[in-house]
N, C-alpha and C positions, 0 to 999 in steps of 0.2 A: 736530690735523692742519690746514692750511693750505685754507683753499677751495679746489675744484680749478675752472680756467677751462674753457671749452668751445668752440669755435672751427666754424663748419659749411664749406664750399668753395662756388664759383660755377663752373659746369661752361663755362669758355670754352675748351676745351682739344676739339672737335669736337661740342659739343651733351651733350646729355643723352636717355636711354631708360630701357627697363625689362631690356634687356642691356649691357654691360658696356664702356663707351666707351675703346678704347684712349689712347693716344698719349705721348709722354715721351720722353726720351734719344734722339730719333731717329728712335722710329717712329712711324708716321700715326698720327693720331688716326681715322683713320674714320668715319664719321659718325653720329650720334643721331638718334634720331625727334625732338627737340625742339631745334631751333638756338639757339646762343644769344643771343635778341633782349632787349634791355630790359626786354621786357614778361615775359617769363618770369625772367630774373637776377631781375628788378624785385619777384615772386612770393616766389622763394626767401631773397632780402634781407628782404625785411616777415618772412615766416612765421618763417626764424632769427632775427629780431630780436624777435617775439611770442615766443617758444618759452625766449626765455633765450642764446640764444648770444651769446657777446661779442663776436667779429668774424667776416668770410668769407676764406678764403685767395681769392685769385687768382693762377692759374697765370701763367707766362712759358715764351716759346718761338714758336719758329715757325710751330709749328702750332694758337696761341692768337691770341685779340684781346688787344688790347694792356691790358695791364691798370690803368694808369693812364690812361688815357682811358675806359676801360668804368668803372671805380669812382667817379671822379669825375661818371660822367652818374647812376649809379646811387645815390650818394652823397642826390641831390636827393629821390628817390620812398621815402627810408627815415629814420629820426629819431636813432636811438640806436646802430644796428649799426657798428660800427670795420668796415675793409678792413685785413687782411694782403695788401700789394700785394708781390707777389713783382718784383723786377729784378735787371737782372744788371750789375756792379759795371764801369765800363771803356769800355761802349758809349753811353753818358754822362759828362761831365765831374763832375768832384764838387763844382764850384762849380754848375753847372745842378742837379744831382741834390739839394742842399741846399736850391737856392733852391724848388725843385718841390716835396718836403717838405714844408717852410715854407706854402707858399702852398697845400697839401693839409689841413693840417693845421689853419692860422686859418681859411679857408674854411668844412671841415667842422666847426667844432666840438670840435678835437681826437681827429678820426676814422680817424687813420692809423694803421699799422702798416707797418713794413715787412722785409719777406722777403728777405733778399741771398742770388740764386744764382750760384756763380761758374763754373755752366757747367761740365758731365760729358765734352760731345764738343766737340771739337775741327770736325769737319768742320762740326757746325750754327755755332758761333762764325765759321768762315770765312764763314758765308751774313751773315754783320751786320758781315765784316770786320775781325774780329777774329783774328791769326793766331800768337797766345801759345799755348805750351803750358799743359799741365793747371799743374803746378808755379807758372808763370809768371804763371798767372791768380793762384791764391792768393796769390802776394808783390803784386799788383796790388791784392787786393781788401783786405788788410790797409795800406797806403795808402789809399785810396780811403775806408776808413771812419776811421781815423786822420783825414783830412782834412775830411769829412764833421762829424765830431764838434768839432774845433775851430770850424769856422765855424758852427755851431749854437750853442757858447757867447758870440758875438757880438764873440769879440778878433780882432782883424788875423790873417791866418793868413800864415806866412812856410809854403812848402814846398819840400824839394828830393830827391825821390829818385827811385829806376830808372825810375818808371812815370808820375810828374805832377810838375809843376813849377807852381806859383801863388807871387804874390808882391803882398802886399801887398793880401790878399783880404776885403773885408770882406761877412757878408750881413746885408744893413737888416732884410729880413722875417723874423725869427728864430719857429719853429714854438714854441707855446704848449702843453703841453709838448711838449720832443721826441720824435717817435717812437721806441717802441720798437722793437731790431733782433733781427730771428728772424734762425737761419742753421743752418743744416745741413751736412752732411759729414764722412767720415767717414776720412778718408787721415790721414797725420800732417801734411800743411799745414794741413788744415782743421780740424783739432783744437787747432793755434796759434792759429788764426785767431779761432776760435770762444773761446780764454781769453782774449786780450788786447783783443777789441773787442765782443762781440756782448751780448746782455742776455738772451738765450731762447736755448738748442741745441736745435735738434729733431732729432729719431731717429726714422727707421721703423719700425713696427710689427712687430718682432721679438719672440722668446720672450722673457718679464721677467726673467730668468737675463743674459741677454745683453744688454738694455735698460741693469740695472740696472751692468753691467760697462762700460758706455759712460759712462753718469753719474760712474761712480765715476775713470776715465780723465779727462774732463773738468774735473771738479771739482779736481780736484788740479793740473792744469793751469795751470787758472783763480787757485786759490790760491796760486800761486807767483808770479802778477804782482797778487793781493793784493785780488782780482777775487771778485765774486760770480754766478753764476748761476741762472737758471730752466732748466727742462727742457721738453722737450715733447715727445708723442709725435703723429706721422702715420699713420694709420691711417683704415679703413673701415669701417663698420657694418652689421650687420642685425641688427636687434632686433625682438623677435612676444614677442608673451604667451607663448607656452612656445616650448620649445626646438625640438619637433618641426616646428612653424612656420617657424621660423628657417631648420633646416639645410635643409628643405622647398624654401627661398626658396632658400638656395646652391646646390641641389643644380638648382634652375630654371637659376640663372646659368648653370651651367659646362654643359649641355647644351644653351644658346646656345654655346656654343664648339665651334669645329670643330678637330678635329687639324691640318690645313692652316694655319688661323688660325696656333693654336701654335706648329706648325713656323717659318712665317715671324718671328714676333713673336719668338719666342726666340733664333732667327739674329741678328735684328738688335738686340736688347738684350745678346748675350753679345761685338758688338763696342762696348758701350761702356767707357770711361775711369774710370766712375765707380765706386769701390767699396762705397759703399753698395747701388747696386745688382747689382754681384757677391753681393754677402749678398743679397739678395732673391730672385736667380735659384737664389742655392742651396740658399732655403726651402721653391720650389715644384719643383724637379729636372724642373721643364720636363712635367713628367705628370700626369694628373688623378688621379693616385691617389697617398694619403696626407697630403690635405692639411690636414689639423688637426693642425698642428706643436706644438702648446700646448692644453688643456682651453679650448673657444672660442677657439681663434685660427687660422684660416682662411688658408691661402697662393693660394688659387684668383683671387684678383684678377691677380695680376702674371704667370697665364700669359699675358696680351695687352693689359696694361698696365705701363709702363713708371716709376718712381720706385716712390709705394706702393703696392705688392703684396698688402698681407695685410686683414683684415677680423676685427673682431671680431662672434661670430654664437654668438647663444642668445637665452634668456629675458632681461626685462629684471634680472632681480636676477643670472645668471648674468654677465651683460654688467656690473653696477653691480660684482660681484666681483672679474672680471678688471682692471676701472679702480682697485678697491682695491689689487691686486696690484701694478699697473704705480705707485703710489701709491704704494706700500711701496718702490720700486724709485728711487722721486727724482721720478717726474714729476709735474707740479702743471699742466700746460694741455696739452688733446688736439685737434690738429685733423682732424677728419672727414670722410665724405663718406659716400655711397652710392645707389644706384642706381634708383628716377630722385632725383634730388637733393630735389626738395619731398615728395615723399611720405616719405621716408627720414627727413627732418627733424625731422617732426609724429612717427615711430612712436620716434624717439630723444628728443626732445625732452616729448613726454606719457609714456613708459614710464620712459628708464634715468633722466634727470636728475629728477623727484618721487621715485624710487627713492631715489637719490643726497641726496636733500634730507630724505626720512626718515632717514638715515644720518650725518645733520650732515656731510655733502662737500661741498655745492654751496647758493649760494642764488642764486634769481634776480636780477640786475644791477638790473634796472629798478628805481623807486620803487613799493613794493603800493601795489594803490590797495583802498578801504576796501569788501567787497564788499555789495551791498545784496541784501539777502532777501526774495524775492517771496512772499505769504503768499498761500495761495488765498481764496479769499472766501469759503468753507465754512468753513473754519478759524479767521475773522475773524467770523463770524454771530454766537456764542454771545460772544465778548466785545462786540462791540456791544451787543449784546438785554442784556446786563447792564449794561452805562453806561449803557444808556436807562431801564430799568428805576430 
């Protein structure tokens, strides 16, 4: 089996706490006991980058910082951690959007990733001027990266279709390598979308029955225009030495939740566009009751938060199982999160992944360094007194 990768998030989507920070497809984010400044993103960057994780997602949206400008400051105070920078495909030209790549990508060291969202609501799209519909975005964004992709190979790019027009494009600063493109979506434009340009699919954390029905949809897709892909799954974590820990902690979560919250947050997610998160909403049926849809898999996130919903929550070997599972299902890289973000990190990153590493699924990215053995000096007495002797 393939090493699997491991991805942690930077909570700039209204801070970070130890209850359950909304926001997504429309609705507030709310706010966190922890805002998200430098010095803290700056925390959770180093520690996922000490812990093994390959890169950080950064959200997009309105109700975020912008996330290429926060990864590029952030970029500086960390060595080896990649940014999945999420953006959205249209509200940028794709000769700017190449050339910013480019110059993200030599800058850091080849520390890019990039996230392409093509935008679930409409009303938020109108707040940045953007006045396509859903359908209209996706024939947008499959341009966009078609055009994207040429001027990264460094030939002249002629273009002419519904939604951009370049002629005679060339970009000097060509990214060392190119980023790779994460993409999600789950309509049937964004299933095109996703086989003829992207290089990673990601799926939310759904039951692996139905993960793996999404992979299997894709992939054939994909193969038809002769195309390879990765997988990935989005999803959230709690992980404690045993189980009863764990649900202990969810069961903390959702008792931060108030029915009112719910109420609201679920009104305003069931008018979104997007249908990925119509399957989310109708993981957790909007109620605090029955929400372990799956053996460890958890719906109680997306009652008042909007994209990923679900969580996976046990022990760590319970947790390293269900990653076998979603494994066995196609997927090969998981990006994370959980709640407050740095602590979550350390109890995932010291539990499931040396779990995961006894199990030959994961090694750590970095180069080992050689570890040195401190001997006590009691220990050391008796071989001295004999070489003196």
């Amino acid at each position: 089996m393939t090493d699997l990768k491991f991805h942690w998030f930077l909570p700039t989507n209204g801070g970070d706490g130890r209850q359950i920070v909304g926001g997504g497809h429309g609705t507030p984010a709310g706010s966190g006991g922890r805002p998200a400044s430098i010095a803290y993103l700056g925390q959770i960057a180093r520690s996922a980058e000490q812990l093994g994780f390959e890169a950080a997602l950064t959200p997009t949206g309105a109700w975020c910082e912008d996330a290429w400008i926060t990864t590029a400051m952030l970029s500086g105070v960390s060595e080896r951690l990649k940014f999945l920078v999420a953006f959205r495909p249209g509200l940028t030209s794709p000769f700017l959007a190449a050339q910013m790549a480019g110059t993200f990508q030599n800058l850091s060291g080849g520390r890019l990733l990039l996230n392409v969202v093509t935008g679930g609501e409409s009303h938020e799209q109108r707040m940045y001027g953007d006045f396509l519909d859903k359908d209209a975005r996706y024939e947008r964004c499959g341009e966009f990266l078609e055009i994207v992709r040429a001027l990264w190979s460094g030939k002249p790019v002629e273009f002419e279709g519904g939604h951009f027009q370049l002629s005679d494009a060339v970009l000097a600063q060509l990214p060392d390598p190119p980023p790779r493109v994460y993409f999600g979506g789950s309509s049937p434009a964004a299933l095109d979308v996703a086989a003829r340009q992207v290089d990673v699919y990601l799926t939310w954390g759904e039951p692996p029955a139905a993960v793996a029905e999404k992979v299997r949809r894709v992939r054939e897709l994909a193969e038809r225009q002769g195309r390879t892909l990765a997988f990935g799954l989005r999803v959230h974590a709690i992980a404690r030495d045993t189980a009863a820990e764990a649900w202990a902690e969810a069961d903390r979560l959702l008792a931060g939740i108030s029915e009112k919250q719910i109420s609201e947050v679920q009104a305003g997610l069931r008018r979104s566009e997007s249908e990925g998160q119509r399957r989310m909403l109708a993981l957790n049926g909007g109620t605090k009751d029955g929400l372990e849809i799956h053996p460890n898999l958890w719906a109680g996130v997306g009652l008042v938060r909007g994209g990923a919903g679900t969580a996976l929550v046990g022990s760590h070997q319970q947790i390293a199982d269900l990653i076998q599972e979603y494994a066995g299902a196609g997927i090969t890289e998981f990006v994370l999160s959980g709640y407050p973000h740095l602590e979550e990190a350390y109890r995932f990153g010291e539990g499931v992944l040396p779990e995961l590493a006894r199990r030959g699924l994961w090694r750590h990215p970095a180069p080992s360094r050689r570890a040195v053995s401190a001997v006590p000096f009691g220990a050391a007495a008796p071989a001295a007194k004999e070489a003196a002797s």
